[in-house]
matplotlib code that plots the C-alpha trace (Angstrom):
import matplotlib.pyplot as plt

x = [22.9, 21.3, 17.6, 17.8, 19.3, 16.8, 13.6, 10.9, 8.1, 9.4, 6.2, 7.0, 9.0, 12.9, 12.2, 15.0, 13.1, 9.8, 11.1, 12.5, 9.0, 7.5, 10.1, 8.9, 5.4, 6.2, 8.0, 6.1, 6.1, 9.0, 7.7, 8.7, 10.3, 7.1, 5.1, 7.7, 7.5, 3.6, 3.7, 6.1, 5.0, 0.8, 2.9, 4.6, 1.1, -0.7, 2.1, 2.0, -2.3, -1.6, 1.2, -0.8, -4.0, -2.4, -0.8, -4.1, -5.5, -2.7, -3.3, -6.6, -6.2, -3.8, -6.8, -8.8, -6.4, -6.1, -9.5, -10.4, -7.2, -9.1, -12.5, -10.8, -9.4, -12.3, -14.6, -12.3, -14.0, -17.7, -17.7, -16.5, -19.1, -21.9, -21.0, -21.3, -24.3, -26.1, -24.4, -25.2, -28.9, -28.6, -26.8, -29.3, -32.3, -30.6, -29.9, -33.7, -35.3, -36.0, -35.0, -34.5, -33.3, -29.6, -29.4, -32.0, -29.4, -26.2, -27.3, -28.6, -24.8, -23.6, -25.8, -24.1, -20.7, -21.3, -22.3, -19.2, -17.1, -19.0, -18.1, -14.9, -14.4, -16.3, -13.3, -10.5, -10.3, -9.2, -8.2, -4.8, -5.9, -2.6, -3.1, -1.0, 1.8, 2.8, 5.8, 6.3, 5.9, 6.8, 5.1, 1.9, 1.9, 3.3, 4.9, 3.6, 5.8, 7.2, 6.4, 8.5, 6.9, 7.4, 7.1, 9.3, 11.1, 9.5, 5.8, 2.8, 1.3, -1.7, -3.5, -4.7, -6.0, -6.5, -5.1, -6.3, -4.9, -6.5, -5.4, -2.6, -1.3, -0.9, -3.7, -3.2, -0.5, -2.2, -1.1, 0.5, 2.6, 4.9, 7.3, 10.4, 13.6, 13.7]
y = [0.3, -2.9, -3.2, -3.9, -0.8, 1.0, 1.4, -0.4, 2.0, 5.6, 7.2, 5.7, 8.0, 6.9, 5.4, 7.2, 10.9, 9.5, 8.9, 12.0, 13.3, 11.5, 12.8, 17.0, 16.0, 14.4, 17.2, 19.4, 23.4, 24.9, 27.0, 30.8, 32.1, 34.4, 31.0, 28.8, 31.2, 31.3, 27.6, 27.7, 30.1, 28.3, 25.4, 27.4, 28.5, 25.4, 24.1, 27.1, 26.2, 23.0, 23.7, 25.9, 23.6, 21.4, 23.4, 24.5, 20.7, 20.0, 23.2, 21.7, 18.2, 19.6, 21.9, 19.1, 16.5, 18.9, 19.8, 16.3, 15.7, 18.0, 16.5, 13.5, 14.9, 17.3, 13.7, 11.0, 10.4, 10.4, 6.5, 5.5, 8.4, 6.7, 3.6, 5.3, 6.9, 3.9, 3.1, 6.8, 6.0, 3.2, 5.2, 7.9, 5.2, 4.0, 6.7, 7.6, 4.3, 4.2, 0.5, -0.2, -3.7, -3.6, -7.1, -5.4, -2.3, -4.9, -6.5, -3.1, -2.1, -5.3, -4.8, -1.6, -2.5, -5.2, -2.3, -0.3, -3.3, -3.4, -0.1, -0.5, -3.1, -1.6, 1.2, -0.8, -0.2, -3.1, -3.8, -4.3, -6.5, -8.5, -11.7, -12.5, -14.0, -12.4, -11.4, -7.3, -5.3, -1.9, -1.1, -2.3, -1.8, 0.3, -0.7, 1.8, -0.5, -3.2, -6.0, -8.8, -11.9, -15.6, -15.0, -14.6, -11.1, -8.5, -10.2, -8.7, -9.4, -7.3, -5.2, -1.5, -0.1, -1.7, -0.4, 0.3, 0.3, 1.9, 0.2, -1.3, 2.1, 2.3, 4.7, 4.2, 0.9, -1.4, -0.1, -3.0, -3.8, -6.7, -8.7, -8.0, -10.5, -11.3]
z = [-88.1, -86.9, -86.7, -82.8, -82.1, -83.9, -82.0, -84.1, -83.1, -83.4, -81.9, -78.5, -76.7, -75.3, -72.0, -70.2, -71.5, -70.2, -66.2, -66.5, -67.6, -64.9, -61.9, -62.8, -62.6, -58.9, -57.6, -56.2, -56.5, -55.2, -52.6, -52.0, -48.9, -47.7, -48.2, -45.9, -43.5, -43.0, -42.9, -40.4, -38.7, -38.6, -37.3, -34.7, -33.7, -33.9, -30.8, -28.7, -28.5, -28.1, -25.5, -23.7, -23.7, -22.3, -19.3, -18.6, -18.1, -15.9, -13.8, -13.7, -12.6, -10.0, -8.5, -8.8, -7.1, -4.6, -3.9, -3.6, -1.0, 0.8, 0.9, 2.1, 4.8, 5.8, 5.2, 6.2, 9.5, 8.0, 7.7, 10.7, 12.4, 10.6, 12.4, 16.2, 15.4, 16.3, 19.6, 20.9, 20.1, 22.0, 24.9, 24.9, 25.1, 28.1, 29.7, 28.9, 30.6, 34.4, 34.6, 38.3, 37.2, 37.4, 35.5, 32.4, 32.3, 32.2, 29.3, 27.8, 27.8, 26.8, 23.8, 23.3, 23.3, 20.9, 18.7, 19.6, 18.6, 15.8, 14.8, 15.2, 13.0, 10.4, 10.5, 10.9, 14.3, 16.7, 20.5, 21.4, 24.6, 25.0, 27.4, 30.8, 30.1, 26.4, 25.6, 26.2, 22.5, 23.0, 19.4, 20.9, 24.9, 27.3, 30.4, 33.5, 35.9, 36.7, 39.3, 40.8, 39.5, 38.9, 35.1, 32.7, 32.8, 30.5, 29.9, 30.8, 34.5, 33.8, 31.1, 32.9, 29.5, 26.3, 23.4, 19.9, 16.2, 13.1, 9.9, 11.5, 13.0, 17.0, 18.2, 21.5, 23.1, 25.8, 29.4, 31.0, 33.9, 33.2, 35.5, 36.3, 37.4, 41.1]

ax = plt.figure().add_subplot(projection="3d")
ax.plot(x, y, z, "-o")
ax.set_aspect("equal")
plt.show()
């Protein structure tokens, strides 16, 4: 034998022995059937609580959602009303002065409906007050008849009603009459 073959230092151990040494320290325990099972069967447990914790937050957030759906509904309304609550005070002081002075009460009322507009407008609520002479919108007005006139067929001759819309939602059209061809 050469000396390269031989290993110079023969308390060192064959490096090929030594992995092999070092791979059944790694592996871990092989574990018995009884103890896979309980494992298992923890895990299975652990998901079913967490399955059913979570079912229970979503039943939860659906009685929630639904309960404030419901409050909207049942409140929707409460801004707006907060707004009017001024103009009826102002109605009720006028319907509480004895002002013989029919000029005093016109401007009292004027007063009031700048209020009412006010209102309005604080909820979104505006006038559909279409002018004589515009074109007919039948999303907007509503023709009660029709009048031979020198306009244009199908534009307004004159506004009976003004109309209102709510966040850009018809509550009520404009009642018009509008021309009609000679």
């Amino acid at each position: 034998m050469t000396q390269e073959n031989q290993n110079p230092n023969p308390e060192q151990e064959n490096p090929a022995v030594e992995s092999a040494a070092q791979a059944s320290a790694e592996t871990p325990a092989v574990k018995t059937p009884e103890e896979e099972i309980a494992e298992l069967n923890q895990k299975v447990s652990d998901l079913q609580d967490n399955f059913l914790r979570a079912k229970a937050e979503g039943e939860n957030i659906r009685r929630r959602a639904v309960e404030d759906i419901a409050k909207a509904h049942k409140f929707a309304i409460e801004s707006f009303a907060e707004h009017l609550v001024p103009v009826t005070d102002s109605l009720y002081a006028a319907l509480g002065t004895d002002a013989g002075d029919a000029k005093a009460f016109k401007e009292g009322l004027e007063i009031t409906l700048k209020q009412l507009l006010s209102a309005f407008e604080k909820g979104r609520m505006t006038e559909i007050n279409p002018a004589v002479g515009d074109k007919f919108d039948p999303h907007h007005h509503q023709a009660i008849a029709s009048v031979p006139s020198e306009q244009e067929p199908n534009t307004v001759v004159s506004v009976l009603q003004r109309g209102y819309t709510v966040a850009d939602r018809v509550l009520r059209p404009a009642l018009v009459t509008v021309s009609a061809p000679k």
